[in-house]
PyMOL Python script that loads the backbone (N, CA, C, O; Angstrom):
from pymol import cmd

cmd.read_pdbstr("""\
ATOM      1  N   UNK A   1       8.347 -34.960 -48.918  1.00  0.00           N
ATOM      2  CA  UNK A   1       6.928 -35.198 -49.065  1.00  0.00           C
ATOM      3  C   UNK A   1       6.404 -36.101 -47.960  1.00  0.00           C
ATOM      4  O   UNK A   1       5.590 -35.605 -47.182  1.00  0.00           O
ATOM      5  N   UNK A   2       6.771 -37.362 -47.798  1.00  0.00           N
ATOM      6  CA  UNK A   2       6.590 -37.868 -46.338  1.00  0.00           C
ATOM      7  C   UNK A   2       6.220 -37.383 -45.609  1.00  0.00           C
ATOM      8  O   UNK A   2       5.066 -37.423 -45.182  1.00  0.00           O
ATOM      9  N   UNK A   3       7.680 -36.376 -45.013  1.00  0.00           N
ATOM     10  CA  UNK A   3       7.427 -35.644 -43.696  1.00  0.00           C
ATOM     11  C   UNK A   3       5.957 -34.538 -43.883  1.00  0.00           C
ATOM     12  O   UNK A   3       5.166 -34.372 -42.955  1.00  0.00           O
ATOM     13  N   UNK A   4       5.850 -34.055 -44.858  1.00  0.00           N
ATOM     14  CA  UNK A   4       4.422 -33.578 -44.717  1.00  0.00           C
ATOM     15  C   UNK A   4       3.226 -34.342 -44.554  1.00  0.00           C
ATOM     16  O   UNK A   4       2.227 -33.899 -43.988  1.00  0.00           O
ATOM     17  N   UNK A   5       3.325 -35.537 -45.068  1.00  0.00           N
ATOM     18  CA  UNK A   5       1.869 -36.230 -44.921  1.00  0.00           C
ATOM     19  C   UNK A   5       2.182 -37.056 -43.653  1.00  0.00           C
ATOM     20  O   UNK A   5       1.466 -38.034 -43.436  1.00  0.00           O
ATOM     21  N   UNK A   6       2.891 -36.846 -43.045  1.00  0.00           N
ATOM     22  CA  UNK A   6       3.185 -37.917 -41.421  1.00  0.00           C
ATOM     23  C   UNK A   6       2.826 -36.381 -40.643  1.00  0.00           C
ATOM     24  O   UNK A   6       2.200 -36.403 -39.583  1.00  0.00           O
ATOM     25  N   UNK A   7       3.162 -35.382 -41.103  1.00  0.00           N
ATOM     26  CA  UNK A   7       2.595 -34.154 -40.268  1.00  0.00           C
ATOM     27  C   UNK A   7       1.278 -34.110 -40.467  1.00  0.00           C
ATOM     28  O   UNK A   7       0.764 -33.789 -39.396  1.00  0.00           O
ATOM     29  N   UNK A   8       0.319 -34.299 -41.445  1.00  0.00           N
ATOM     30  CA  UNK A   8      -1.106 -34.141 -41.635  1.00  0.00           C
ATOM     31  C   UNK A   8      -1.744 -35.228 -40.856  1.00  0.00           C
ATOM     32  O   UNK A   8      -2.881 -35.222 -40.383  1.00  0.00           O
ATOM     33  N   UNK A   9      -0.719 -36.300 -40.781  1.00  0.00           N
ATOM     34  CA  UNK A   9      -1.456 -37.372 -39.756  1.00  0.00           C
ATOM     35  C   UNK A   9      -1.953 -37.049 -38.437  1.00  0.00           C
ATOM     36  O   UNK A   9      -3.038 -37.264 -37.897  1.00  0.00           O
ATOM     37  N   UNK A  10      -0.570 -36.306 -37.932  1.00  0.00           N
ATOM     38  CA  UNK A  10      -0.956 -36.157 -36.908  1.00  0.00           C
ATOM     39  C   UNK A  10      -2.115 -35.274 -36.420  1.00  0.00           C
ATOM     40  O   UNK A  10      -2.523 -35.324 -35.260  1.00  0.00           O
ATOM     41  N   UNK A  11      -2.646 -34.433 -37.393  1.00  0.00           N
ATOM     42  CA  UNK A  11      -3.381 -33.790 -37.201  1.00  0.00           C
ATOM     43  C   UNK A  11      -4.911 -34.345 -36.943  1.00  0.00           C
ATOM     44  O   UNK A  11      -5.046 -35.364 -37.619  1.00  0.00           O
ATOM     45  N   UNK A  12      -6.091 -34.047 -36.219  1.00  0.00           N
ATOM     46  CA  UNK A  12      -7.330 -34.474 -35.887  1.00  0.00           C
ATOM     47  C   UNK A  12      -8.252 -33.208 -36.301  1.00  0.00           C
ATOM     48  O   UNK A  12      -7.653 -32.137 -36.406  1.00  0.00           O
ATOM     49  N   UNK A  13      -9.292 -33.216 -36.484  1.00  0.00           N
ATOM     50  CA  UNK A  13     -10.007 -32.303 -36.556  1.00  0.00           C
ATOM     51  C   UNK A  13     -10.975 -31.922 -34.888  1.00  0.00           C
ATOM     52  O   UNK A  13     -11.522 -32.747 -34.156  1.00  0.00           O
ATOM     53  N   UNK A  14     -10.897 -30.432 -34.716  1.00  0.00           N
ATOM     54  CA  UNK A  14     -10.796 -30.205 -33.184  1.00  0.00           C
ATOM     55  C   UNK A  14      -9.804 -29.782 -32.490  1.00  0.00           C
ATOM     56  O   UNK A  14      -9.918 -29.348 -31.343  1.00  0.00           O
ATOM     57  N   UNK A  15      -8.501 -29.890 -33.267  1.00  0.00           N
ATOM     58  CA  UNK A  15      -6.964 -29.958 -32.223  1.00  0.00           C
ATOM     59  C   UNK A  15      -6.460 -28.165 -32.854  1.00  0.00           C
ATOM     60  O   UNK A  15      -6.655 -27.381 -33.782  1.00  0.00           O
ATOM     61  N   UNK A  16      -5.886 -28.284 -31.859  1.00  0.00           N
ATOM     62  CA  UNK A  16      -5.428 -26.465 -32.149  1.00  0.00           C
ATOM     63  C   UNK A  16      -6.097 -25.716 -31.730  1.00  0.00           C
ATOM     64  O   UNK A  16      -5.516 -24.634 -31.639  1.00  0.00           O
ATOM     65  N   UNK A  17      -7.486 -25.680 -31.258  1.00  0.00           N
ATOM     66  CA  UNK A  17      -7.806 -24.818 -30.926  1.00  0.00           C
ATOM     67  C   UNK A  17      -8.634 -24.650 -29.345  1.00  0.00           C
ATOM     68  O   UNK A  17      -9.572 -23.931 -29.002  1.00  0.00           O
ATOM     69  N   UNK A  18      -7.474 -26.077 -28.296  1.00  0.00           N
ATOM     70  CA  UNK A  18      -7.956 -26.133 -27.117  1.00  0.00           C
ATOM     71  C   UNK A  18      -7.727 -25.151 -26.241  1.00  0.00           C
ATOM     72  O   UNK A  18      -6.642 -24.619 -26.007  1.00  0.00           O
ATOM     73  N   UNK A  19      -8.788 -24.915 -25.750  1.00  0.00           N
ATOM     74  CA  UNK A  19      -8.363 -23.706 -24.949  1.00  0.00           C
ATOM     75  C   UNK A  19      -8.502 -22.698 -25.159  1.00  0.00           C
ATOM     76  O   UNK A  19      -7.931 -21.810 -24.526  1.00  0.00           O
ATOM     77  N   UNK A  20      -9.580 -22.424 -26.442  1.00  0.00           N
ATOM     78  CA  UNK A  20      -9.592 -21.388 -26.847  1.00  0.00           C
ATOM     79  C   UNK A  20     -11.332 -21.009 -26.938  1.00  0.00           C
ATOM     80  O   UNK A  20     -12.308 -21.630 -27.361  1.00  0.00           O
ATOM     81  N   UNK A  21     -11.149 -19.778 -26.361  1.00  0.00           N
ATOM     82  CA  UNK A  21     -13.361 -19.664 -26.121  1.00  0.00           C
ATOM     83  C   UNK A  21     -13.863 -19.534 -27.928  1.00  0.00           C
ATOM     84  O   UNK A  21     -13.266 -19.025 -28.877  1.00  0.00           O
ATOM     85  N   UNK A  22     -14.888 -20.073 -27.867  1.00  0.00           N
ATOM     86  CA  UNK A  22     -15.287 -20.419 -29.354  1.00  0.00           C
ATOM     87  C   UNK A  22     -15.481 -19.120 -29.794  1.00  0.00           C
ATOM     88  O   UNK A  22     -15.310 -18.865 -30.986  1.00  0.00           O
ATOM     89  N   UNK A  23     -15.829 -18.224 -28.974  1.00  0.00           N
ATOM     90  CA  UNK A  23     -15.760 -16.413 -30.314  1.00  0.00           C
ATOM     91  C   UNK A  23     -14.798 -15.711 -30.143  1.00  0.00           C
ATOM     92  O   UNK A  23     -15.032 -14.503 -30.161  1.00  0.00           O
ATOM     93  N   UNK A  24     -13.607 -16.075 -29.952  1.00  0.00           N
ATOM     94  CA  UNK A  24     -12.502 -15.930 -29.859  1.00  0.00           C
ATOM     95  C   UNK A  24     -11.579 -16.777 -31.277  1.00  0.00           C
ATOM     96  O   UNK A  24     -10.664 -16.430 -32.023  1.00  0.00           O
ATOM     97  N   UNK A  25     -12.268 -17.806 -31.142  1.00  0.00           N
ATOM     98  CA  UNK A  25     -11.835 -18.144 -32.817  1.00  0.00           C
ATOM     99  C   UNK A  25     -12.499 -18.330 -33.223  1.00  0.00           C
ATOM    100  O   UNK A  25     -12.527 -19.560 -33.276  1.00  0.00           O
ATOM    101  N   UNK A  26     -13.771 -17.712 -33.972  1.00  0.00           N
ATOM    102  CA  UNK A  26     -14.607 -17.610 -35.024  1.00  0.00           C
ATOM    103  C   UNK A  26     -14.373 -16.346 -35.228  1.00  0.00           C
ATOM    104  O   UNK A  26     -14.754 -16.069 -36.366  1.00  0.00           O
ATOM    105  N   UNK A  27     -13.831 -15.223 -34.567  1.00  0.00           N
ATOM    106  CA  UNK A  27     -13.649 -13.863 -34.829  1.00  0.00           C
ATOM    107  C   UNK A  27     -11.978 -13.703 -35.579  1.00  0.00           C
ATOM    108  O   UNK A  27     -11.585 -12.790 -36.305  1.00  0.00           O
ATOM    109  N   UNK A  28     -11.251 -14.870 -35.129  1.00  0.00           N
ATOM    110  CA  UNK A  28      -9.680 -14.282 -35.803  1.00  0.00           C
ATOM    111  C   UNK A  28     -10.030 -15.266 -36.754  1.00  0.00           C
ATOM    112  O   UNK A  28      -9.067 -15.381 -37.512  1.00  0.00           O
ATOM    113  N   UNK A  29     -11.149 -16.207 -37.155  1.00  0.00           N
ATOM    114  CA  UNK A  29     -10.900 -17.049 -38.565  1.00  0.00           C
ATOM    115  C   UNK A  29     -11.992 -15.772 -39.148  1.00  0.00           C
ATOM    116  O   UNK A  29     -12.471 -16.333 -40.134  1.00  0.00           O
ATOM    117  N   UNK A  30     -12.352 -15.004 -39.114  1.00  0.00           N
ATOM    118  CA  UNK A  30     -13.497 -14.211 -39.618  1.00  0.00           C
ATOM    119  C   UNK A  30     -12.334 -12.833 -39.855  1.00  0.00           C
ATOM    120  O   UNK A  30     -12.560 -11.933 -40.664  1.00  0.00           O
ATOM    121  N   UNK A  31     -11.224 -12.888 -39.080  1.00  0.00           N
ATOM    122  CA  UNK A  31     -10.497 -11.551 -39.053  1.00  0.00           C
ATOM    123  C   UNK A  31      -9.744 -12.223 -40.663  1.00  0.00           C
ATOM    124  O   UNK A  31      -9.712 -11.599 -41.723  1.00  0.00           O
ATOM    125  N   UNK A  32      -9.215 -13.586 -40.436  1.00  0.00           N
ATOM    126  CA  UNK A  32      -8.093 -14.194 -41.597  1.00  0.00           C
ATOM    127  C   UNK A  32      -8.838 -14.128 -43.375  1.00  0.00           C
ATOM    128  O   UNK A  32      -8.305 -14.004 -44.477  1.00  0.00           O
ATOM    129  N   UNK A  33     -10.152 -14.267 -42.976  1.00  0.00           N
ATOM    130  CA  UNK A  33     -10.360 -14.159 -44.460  1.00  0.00           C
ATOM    131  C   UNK A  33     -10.246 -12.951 -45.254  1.00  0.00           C
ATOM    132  O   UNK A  33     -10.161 -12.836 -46.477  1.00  0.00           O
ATOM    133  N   UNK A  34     -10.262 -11.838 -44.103  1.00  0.00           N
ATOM    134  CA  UNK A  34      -9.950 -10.072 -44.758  1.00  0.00           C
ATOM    135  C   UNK A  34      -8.669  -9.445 -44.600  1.00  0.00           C
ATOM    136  O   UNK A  34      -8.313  -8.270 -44.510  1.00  0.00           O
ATOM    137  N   UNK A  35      -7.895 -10.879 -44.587  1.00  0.00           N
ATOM    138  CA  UNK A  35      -6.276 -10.355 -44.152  1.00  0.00           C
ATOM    139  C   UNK A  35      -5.785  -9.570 -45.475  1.00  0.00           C
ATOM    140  O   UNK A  35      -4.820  -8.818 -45.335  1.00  0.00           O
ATOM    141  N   UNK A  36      -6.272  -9.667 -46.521  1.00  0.00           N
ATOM    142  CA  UNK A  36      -6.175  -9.796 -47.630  1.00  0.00           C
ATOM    143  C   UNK A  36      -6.297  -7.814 -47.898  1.00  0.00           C
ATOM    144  O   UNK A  36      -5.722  -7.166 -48.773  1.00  0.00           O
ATOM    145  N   UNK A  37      -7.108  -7.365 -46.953  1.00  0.00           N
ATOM    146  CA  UNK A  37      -7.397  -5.866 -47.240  1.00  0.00           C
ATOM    147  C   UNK A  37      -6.590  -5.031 -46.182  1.00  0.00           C
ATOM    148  O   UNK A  37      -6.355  -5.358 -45.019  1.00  0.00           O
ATOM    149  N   UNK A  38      -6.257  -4.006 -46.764  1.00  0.00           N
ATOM    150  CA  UNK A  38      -5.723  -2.959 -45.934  1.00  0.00           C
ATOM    151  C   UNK A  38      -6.024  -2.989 -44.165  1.00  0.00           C
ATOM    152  O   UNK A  38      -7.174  -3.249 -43.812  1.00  0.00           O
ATOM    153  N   UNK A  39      -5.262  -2.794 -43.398  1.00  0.00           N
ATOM    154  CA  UNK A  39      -5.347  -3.149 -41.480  1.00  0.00           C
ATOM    155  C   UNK A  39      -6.756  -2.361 -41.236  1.00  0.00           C
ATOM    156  O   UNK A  39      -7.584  -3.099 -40.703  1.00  0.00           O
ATOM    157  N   UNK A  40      -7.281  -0.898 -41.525  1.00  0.00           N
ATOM    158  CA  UNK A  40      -8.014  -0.304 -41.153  1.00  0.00           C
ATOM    159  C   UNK A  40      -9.533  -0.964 -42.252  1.00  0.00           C
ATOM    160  O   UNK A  40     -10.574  -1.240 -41.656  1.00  0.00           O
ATOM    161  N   UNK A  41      -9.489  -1.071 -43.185  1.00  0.00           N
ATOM    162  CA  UNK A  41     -10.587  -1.883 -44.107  1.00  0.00           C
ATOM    163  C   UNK A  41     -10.924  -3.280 -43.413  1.00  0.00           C
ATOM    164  O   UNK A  41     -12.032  -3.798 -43.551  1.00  0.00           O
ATOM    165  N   UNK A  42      -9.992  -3.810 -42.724  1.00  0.00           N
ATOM    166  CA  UNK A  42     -10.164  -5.147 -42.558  1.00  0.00           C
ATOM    167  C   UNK A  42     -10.547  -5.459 -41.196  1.00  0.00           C
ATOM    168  O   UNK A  42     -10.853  -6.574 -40.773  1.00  0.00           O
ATOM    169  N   UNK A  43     -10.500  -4.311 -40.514  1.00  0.00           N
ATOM    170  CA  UNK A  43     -10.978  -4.323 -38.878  1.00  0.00           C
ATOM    171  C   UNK A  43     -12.404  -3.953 -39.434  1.00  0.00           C
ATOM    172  O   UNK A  43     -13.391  -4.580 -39.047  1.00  0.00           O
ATOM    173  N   UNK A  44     -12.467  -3.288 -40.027  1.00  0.00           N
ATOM    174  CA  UNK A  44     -14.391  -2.220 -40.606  1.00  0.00           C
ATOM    175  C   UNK A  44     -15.193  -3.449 -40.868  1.00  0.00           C
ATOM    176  O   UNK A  44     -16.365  -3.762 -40.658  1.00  0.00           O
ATOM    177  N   UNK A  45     -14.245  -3.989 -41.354  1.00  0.00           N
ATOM    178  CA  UNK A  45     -15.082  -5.535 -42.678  1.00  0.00           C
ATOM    179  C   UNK A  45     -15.331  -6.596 -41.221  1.00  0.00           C
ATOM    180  O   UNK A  45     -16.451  -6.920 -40.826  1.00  0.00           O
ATOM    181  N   UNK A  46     -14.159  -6.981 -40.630  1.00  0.00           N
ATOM    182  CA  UNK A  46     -14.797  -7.436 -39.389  1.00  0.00           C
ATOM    183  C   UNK A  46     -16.075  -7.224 -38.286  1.00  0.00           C
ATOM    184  O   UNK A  46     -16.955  -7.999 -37.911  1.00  0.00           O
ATOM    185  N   UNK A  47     -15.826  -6.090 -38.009  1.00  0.00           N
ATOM    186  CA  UNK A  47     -16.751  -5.226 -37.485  1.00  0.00           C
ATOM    187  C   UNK A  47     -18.279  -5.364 -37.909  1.00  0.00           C
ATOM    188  O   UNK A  47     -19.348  -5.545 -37.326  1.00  0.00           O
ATOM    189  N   UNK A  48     -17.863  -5.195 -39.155  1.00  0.00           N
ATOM    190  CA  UNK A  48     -19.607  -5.083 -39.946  1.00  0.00           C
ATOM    191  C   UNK A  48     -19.546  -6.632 -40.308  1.00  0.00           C
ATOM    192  O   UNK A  48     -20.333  -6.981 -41.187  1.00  0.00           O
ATOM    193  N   UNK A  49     -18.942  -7.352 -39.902  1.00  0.00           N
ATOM    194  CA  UNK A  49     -19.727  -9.156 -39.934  1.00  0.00           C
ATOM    195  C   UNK A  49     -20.104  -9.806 -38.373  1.00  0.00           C
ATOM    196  O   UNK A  49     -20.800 -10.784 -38.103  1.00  0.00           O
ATOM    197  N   UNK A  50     -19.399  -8.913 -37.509  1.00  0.00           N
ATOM    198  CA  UNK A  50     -20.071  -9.057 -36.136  1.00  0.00           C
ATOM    199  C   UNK A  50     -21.424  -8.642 -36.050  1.00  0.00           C
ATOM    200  O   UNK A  50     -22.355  -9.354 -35.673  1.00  0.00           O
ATOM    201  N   UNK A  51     -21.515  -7.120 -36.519  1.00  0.00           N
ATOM    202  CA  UNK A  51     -22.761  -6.700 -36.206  1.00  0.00           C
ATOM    203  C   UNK A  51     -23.589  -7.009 -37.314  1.00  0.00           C
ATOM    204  O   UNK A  51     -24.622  -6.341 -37.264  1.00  0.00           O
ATOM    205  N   UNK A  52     -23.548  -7.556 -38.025  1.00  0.00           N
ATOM    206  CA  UNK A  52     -25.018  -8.237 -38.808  1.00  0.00           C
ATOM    207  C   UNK A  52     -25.215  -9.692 -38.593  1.00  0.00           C
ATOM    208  O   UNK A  52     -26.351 -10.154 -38.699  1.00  0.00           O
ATOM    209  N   UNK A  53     -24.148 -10.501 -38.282  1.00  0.00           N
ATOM    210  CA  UNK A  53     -24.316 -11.606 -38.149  1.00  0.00           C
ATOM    211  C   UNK A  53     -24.227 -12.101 -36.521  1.00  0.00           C
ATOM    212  O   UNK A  53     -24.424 -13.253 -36.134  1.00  0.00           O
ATOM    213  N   UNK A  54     -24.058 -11.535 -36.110  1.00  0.00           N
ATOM    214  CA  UNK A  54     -23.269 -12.390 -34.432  1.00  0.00           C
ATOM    215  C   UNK A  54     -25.076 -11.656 -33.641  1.00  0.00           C
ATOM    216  O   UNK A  54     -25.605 -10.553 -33.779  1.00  0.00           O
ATOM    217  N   UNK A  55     -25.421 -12.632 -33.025  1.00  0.00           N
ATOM    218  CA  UNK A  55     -26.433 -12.115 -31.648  1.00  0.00           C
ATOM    219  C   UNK A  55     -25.780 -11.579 -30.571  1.00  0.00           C
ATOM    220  O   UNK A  55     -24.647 -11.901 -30.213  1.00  0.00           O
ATOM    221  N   UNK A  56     -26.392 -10.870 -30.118  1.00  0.00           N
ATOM    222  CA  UNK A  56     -25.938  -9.843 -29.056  1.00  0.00           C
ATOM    223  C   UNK A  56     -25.487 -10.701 -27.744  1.00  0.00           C
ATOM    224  O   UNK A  56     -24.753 -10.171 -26.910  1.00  0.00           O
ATOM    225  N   UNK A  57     -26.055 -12.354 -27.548  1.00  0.00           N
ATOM    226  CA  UNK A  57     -24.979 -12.635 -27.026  1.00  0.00           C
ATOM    227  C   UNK A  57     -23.847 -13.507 -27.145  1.00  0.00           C
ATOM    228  O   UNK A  57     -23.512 -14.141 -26.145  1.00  0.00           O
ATOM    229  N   UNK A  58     -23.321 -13.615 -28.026  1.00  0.00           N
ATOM    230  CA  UNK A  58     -21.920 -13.590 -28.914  1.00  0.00           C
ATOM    231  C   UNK A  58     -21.297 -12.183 -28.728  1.00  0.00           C
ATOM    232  O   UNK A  58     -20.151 -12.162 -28.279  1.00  0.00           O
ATOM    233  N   UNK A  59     -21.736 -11.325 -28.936  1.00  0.00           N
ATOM    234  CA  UNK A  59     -21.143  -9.987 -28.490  1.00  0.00           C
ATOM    235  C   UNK A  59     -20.613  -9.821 -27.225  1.00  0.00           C
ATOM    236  O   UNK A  59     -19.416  -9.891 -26.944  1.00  0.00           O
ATOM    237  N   UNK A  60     -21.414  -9.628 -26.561  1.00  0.00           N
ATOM    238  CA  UNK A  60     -21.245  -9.600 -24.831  1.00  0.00           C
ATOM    239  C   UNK A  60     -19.922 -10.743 -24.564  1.00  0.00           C
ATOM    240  O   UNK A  60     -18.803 -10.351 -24.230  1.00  0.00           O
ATOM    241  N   UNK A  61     -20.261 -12.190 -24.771  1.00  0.00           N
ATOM    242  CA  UNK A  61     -19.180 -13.150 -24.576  1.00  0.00           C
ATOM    243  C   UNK A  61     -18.087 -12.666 -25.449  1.00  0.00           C
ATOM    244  O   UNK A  61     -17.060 -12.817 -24.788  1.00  0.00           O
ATOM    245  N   UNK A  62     -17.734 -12.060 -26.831  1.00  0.00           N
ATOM    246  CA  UNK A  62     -16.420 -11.085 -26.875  1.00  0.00           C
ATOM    247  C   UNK A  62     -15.908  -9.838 -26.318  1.00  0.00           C
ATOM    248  O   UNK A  62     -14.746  -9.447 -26.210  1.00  0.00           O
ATOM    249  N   UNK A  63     -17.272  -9.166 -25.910  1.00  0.00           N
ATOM    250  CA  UNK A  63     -16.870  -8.541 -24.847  1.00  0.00           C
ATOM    251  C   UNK A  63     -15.769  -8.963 -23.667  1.00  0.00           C
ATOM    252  O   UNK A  63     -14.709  -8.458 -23.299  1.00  0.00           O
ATOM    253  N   UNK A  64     -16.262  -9.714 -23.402  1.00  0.00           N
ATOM    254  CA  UNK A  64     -15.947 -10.309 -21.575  1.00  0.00           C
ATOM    255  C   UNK A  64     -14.496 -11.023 -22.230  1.00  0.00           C
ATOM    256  O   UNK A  64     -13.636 -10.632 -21.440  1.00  0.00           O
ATOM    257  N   UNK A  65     -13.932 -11.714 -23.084  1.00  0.00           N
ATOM    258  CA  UNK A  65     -13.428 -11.910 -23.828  1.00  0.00           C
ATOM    259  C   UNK A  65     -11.598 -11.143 -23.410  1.00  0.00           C
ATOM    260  O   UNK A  65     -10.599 -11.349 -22.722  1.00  0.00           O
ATOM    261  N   UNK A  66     -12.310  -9.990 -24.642  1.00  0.00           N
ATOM    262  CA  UNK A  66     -11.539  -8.637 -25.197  1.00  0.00           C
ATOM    263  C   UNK A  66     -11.185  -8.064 -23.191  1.00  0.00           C
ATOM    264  O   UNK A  66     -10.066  -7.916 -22.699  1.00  0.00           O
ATOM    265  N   UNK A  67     -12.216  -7.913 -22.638  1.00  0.00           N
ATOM    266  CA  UNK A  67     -11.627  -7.354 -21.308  1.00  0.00           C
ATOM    267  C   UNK A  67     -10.808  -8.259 -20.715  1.00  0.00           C
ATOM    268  O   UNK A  67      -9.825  -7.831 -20.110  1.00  0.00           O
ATOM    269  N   UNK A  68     -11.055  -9.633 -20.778  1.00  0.00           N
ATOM    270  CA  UNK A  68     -10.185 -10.502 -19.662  1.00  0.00           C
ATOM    271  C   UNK A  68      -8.854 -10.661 -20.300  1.00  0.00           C
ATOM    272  O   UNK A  68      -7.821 -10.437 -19.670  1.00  0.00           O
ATOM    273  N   UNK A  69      -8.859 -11.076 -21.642  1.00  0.00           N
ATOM    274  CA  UNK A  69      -7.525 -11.101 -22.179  1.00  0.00           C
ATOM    275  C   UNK A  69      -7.396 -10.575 -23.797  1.00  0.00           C
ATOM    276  O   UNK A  69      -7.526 -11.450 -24.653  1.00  0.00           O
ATOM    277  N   UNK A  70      -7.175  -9.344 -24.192  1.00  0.00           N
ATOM    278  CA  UNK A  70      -6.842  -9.093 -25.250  1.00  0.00           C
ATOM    279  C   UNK A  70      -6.290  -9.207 -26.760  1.00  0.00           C
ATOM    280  O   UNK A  70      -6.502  -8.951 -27.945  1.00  0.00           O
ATOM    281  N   UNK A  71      -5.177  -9.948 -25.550  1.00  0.00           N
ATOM    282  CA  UNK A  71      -4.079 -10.542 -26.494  1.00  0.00           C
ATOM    283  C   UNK A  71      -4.303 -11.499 -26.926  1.00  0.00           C
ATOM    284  O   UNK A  71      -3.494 -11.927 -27.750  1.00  0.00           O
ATOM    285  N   UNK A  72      -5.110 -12.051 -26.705  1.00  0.00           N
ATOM    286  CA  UNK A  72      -5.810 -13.861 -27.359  1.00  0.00           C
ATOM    287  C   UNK A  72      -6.432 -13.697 -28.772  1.00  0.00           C
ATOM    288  O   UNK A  72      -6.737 -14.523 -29.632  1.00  0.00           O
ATOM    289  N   UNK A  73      -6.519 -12.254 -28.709  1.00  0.00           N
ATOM    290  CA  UNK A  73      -7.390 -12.868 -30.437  1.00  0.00           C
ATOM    291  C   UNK A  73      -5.555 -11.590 -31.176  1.00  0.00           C
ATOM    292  O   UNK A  73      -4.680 -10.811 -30.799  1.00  0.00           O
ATOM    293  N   UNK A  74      -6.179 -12.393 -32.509  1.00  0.00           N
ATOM    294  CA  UNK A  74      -5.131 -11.663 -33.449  1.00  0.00           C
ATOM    295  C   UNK A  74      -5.353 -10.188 -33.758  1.00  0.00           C
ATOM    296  O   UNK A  74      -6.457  -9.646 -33.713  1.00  0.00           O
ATOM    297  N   UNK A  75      -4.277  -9.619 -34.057  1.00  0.00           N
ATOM    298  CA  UNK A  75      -4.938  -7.731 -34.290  1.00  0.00           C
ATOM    299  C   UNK A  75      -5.798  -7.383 -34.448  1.00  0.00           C
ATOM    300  O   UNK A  75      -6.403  -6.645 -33.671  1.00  0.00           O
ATOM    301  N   UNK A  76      -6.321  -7.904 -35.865  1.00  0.00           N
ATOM    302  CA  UNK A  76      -7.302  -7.286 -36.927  1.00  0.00           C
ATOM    303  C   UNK A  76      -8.846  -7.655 -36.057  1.00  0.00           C
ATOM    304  O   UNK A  76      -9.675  -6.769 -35.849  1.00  0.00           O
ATOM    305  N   UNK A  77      -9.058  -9.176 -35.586  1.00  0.00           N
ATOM    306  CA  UNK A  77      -9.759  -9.454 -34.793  1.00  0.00           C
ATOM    307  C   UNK A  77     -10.305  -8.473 -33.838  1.00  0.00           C
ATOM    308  O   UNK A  77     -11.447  -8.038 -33.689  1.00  0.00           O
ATOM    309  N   UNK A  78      -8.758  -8.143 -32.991  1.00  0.00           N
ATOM    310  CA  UNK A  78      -9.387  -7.263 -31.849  1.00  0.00           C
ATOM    311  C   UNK A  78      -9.560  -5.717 -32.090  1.00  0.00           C
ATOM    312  O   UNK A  78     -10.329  -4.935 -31.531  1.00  0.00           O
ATOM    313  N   UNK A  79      -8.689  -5.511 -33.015  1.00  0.00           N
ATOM    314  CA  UNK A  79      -9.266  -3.909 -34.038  1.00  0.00           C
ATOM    315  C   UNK A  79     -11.352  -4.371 -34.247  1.00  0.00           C
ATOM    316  O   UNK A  79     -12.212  -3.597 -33.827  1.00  0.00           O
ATOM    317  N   UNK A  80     -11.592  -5.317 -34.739  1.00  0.00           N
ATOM    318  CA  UNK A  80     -12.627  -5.270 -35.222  1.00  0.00           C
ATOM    319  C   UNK A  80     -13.540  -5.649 -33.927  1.00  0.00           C
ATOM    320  O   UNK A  80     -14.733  -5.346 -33.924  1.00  0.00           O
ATOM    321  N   UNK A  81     -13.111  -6.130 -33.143  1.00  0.00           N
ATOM    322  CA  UNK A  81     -14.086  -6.304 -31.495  1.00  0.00           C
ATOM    323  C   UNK A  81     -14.428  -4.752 -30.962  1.00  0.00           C
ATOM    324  O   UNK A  81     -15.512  -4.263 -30.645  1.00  0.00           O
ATOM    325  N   UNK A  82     -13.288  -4.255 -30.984  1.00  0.00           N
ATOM    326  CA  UNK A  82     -12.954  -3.049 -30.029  1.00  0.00           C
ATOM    327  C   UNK A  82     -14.171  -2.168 -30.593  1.00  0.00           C
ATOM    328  O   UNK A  82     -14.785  -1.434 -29.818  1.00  0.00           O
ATOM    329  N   UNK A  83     -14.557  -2.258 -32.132  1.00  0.00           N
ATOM    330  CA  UNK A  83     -15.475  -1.106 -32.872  1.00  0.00           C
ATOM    331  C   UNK A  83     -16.938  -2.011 -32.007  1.00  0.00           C
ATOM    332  O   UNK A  83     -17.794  -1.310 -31.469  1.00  0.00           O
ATOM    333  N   UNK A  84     -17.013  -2.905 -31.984  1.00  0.00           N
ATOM    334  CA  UNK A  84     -18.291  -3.516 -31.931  1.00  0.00           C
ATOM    335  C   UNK A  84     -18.963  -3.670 -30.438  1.00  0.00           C
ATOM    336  O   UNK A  84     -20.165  -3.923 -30.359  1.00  0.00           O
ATOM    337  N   UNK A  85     -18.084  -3.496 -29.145  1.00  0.00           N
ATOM    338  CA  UNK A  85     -18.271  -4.365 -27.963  1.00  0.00           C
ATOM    339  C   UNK A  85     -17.822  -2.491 -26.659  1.00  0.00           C
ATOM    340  O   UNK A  85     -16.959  -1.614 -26.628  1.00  0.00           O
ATOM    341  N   UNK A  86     -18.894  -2.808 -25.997  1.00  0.00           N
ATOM    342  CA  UNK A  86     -18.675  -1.541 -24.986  1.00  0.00           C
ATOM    343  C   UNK A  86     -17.425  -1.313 -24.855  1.00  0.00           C
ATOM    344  O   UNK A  86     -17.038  -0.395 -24.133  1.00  0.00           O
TER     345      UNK A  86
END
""", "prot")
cmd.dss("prot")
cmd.show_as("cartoon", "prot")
cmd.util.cbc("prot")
cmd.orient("prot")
């Protein structure tokens, strides 16, 4: 038990996610809450929370994103970019 709460210490709020472009992780914490549904349901469900909620330029910046480096967001994430972004 210790060792877990000397691990929560170390933690800050902000940390973990340096280096990382902000719709790049608002899209894999937006992919994690539908981890829960089938791979192809859960890219759709992504998808359709980009396009009702995200402005077109939030889009474009996952665009540019998804082209420069792919592999940065998690599957379901980039399953659900790929439906939404040229």
């Amino acid at each position: 038990m210790a060792e877990v709460l000397e691990d929560r210490s170390e933690q800050r709020l902000g940390t973990g996610h340096a280096g990382v472009p902000p719709v790049v992780r608002l899209i894999d914490d937006i992919a994690r809450q539908f981890g829960y549904l089938p791979d192809d349901e859960a890219a759709d469900a992504v998808a359709n929370h980009v396009r009702q909620f995200w402005d077109p330029r939030m889009r474009q910046q996952l665009a540019d994103e998804v082209a420069r480096d792919p592999d940065q967001l998690d599957p379901l994430a980039l399953a659900g970019a790929r439906a939404v972004t040229p």
